[in-house]
N, C-alpha and C positions, 0 to 999 in steps of 0.2 A: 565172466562171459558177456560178451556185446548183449544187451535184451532184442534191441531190433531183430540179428539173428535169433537169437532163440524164439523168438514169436513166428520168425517167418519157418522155423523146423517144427512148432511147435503146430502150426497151421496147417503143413501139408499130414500131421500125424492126426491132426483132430478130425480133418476133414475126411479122411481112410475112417474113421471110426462112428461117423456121423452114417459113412454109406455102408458100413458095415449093420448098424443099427435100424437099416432099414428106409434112410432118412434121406433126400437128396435135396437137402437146406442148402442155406451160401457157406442147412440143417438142423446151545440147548444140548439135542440127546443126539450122539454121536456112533455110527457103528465104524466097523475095521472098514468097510468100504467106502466110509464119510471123510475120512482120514489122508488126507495126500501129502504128496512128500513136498519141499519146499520149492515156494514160488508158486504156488496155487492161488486160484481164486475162491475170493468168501462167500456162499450164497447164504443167506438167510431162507426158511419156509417159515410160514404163520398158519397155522390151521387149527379149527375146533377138533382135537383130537381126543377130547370128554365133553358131556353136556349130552344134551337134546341136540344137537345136530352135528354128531360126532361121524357118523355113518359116511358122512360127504366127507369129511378129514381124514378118516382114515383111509380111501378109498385115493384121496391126493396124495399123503403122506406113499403111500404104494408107491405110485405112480413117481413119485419125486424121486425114492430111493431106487429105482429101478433105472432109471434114466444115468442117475449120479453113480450107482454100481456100474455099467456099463458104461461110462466116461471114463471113469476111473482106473479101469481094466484096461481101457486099449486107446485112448489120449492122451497126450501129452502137457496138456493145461489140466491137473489135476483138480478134484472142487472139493473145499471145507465146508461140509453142509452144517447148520444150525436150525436146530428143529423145536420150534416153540408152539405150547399148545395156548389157545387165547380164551377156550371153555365156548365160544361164540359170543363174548362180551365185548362192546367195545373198550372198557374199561382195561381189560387184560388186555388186550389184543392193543393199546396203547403204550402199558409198560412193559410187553414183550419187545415190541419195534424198538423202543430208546435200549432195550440191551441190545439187541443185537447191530443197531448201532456201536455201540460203548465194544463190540467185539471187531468193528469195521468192517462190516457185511457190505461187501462191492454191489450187489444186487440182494432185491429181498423179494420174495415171492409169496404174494398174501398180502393182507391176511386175507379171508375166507368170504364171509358175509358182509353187502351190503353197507349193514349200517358199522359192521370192524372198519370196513375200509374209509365210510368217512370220517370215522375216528381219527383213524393211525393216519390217513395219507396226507392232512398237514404237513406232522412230524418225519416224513420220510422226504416232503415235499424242501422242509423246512434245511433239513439234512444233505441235498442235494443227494441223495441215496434213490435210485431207477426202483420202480417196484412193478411187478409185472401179476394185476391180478387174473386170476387160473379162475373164477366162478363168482366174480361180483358181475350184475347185469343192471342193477338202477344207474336211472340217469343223472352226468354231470358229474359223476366220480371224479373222469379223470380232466374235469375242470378244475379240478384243487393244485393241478400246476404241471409245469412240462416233463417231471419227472415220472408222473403216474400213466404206468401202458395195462391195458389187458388184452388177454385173447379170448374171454368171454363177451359173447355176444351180448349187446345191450339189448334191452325190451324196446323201444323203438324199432331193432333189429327182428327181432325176433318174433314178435307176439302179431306183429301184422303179416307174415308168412303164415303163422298158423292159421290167423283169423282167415286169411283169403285163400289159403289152401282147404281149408275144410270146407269156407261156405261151396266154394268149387265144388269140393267131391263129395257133401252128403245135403247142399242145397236147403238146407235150414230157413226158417223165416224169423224165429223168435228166441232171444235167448235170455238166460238169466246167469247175474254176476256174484257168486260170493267170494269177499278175500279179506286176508288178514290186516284187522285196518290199523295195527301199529310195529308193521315190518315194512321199511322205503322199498323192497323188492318188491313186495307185493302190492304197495299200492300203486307203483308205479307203472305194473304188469297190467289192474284195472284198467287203469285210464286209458294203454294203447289197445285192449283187448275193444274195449267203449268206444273210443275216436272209429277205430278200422272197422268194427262189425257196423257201426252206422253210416257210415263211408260206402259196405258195402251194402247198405238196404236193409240191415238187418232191426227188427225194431226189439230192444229194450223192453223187458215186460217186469225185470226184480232186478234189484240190488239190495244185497244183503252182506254184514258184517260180523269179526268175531274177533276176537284177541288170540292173540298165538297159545296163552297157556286155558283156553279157555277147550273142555273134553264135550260140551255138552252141544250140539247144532241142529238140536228137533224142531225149535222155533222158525229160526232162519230157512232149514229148508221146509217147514210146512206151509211158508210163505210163497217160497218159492214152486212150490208143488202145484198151489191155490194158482201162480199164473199161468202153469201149464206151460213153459216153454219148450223148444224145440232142442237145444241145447244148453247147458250149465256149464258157466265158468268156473274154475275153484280156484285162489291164486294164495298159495300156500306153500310150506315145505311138506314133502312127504307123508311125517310123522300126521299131520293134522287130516292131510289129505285122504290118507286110509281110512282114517277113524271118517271123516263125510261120508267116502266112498260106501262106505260099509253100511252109512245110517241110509245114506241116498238108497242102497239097492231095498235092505230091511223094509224101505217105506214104499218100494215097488216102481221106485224113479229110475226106468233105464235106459235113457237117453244120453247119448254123446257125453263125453267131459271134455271140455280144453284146461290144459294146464301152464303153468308158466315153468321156468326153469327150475323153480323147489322142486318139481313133480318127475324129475329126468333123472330119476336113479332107481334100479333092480329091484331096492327095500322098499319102493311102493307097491310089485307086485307082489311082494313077499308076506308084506302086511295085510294088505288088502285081500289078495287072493282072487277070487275071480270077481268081486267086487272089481276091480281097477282093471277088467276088459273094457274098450271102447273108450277107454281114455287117449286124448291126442297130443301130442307135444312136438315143438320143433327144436332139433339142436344139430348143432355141428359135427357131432361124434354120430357114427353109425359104424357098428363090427363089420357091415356088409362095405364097405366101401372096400370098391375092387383095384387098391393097390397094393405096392408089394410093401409100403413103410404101414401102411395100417394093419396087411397081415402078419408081419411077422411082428407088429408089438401084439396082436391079439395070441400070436401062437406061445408066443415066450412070456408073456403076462399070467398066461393060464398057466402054462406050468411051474412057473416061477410060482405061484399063490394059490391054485386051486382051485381057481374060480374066473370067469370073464372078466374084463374089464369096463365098468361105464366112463360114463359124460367124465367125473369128477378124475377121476386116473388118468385120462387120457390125457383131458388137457393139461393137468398138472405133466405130464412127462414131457409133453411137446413146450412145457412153460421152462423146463432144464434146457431144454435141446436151444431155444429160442436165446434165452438168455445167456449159455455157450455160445452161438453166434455172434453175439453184439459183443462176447469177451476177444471172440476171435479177432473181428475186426475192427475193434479198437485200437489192439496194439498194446491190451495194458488191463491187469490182472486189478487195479486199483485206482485209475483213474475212471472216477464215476461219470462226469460230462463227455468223456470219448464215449462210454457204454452206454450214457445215455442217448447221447447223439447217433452210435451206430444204431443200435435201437427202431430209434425214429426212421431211420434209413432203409429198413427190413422190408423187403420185397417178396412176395414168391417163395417164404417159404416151405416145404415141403414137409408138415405134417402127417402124425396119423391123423389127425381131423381135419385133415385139408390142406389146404393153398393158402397160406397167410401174406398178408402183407397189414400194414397200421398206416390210419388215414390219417390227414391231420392233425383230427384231436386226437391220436393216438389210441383208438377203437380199432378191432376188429375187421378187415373187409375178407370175408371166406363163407363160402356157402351153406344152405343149413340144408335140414334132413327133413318130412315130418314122419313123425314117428305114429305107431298106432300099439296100443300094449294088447298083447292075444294070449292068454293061459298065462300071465305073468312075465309075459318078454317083451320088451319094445322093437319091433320089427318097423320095416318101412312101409309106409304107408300110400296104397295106389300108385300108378306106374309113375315115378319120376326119375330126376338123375342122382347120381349119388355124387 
């Protein structure tokens, strides 16, 4: 059979199934849905789906198979998913990438964290293999070469909406900074949280530090208690962040938190509890956004799992739908430089987290939310748009 036709039949079937999924874009371990019949394309995922920051993995790993169940159903470009866990090392999450190259993964998605991806993304770079990361946000990722896109927002992006959104609406004057001082996410969250709140007038009164596996932070914040500030930065993953949260209230500290992207997942209300009220976070994902591709992944996600969908599932589903796109319009289920080039090319598209398109360094350009957490829910925060 000609291919040219079969891509151009194969187009008008995928694009019915993109709007059928809600979507109006241009849109390892194997299940029967992972499975397509021949002439498919290979995606890779990389995600911590064990370890200490397994919660965000499994929450994508969702998110991935749900997208690729639904392709697979009602598309005509079938996808061979490969599903590798990396533990959150970048260690693993290095000799994951080189298999699922050695499997010929047309695109890879992942891996997960930060410092996986400046691991892996040489060897993806190296590979000429498109990687599209779903929740890395430090800066200069996708400086490691023209192959690497993501749809998470970087902290540059990020961290100075929240900073200028909250000094806005709760007018603070003094704040103080703790974060984890050997994760590149979070020190990188620091810095723009530092540059933008003195930017806006805000004065600096603590900065304090801790290690990621470190359980103990009575020192750190009785320092920062002693300056008395107006709000507390925490820039952390979840896990660490409950456990502050909880000493912070414990020692009577209850003033604002800003958090960086660690802190934008459900399991910090869960842990925390009403500790992690009045914490603020900016992200791209909000279940409120009133359209029809956000509510029906919110409607069929819940039932589908039993539970809502955060930050981490979302993007990961909109990171399938994306990467279909660039297969569409390439023309070619294995030609990596078309995909990667259509990629680059992506405008406009219609997420459940929004309106995508990739700038030139291949970041991000889609609006964000801020969030405010109330009884354990991250709701939106004061009148804005979604």
């Amino acid at each position: 059979m000609n291919f040219s036709k079969a891509m151009k039949a194969a187009v008008i079937i995928f694009t019915g199934a993109i709007a059928a999924a809600g979507l109006t874009a241009c849109g390892g371990i194997k299940t029967a849905a992972d499975s397509p019949s021949k002439g498919g394309v290979k995606i890779g995922f990389i995600a911590a789906l064990t370890g200490g920051a397994a919660a965000y993995g499994k929450s994508q790993e969702e998110g991935i198979r749900m997208a690729v169940e639904e392709i697979n159903q009602k598309g005509a470009i079938p996808i061979e998913l490969f599903v590798e866990d990396s533990k959150g090392s970048p260690s693993d999450a290095m000799n994951v990438t080189k298999r699922l190259i050695q499997k010929k993964a047309a695109v890879i998605i992942g891996p997960m964290t930060s410092n996986e991806a400046k691991a892996a993304g040489p060897i993806m770079q190296n590979a000429k293999i498109p990687s599209l990361e779903i929740s890395v946000t430090a800066e200069g990722i996708t400086e490691i070469g023209d192959y690497i896109f993501r749809n998470s927002v970087p902290e540059s992006m990020n961290i100075p909406q929240t900073a200028k959104k909250t000094h806005h609406l709760l007018g603070y004057e003094t704040a103080a900074i703790l974060y984890a001082h050997d994760n590149e996410q979070h020190v990188t969250a620091q810095k723009y949280f530092r540059k933008t709140l003195e930017e806006e007038g805000v004065k600096i009164v603590d900065v304090e530090t801790f290690g990621s596996k470190d359980s103990e932070y009575s020192a750190q914040l009785t320092n920062i208690e002693n300056a008395k500030p107006d709000v507390v930065i925490v820039c952390s993953y979840y896990q660490e962040g409950a456990r502050i949260l909880k000493k912070m209230r414990e020692m009577g500290m209850n003033q604002p938190v800003l958090g960086d992207n660690g802190f934008v997942s459900p399991e910090l209300g869960k842990m925390a509890d009403a500790a992690a009220d009045n914490v603020y976070v900016s992200s791209m994902w909000s279940a409120a956004r009133d359209t029809a591709a956000t509510k029906t992944f919110v409607e069929n996600y819940t039932k589908k799992y039993g539970h809502a969908p955060d930050q981490f599932a979302a993007a990961a589903y909109d990171g399938v739908y994306m990467a279909m796109d660039a297969v569409q319009r390439a023309g070619s289920v294995t030609d990596t430089r078309k995909i990667r080039d259509a990629m680059a090319e992506m405008k406009g598209f219609n997420g459940v987290c929004g309106t995508f398109s990739f700038d030139a360094k291949r970041d991000p350009i889609v609006d964000l939310v801020l969030l405010k957490m109330e009884d354990g829910v991250f709701l939106a925060a004061g009148k804005q748009s979604s």
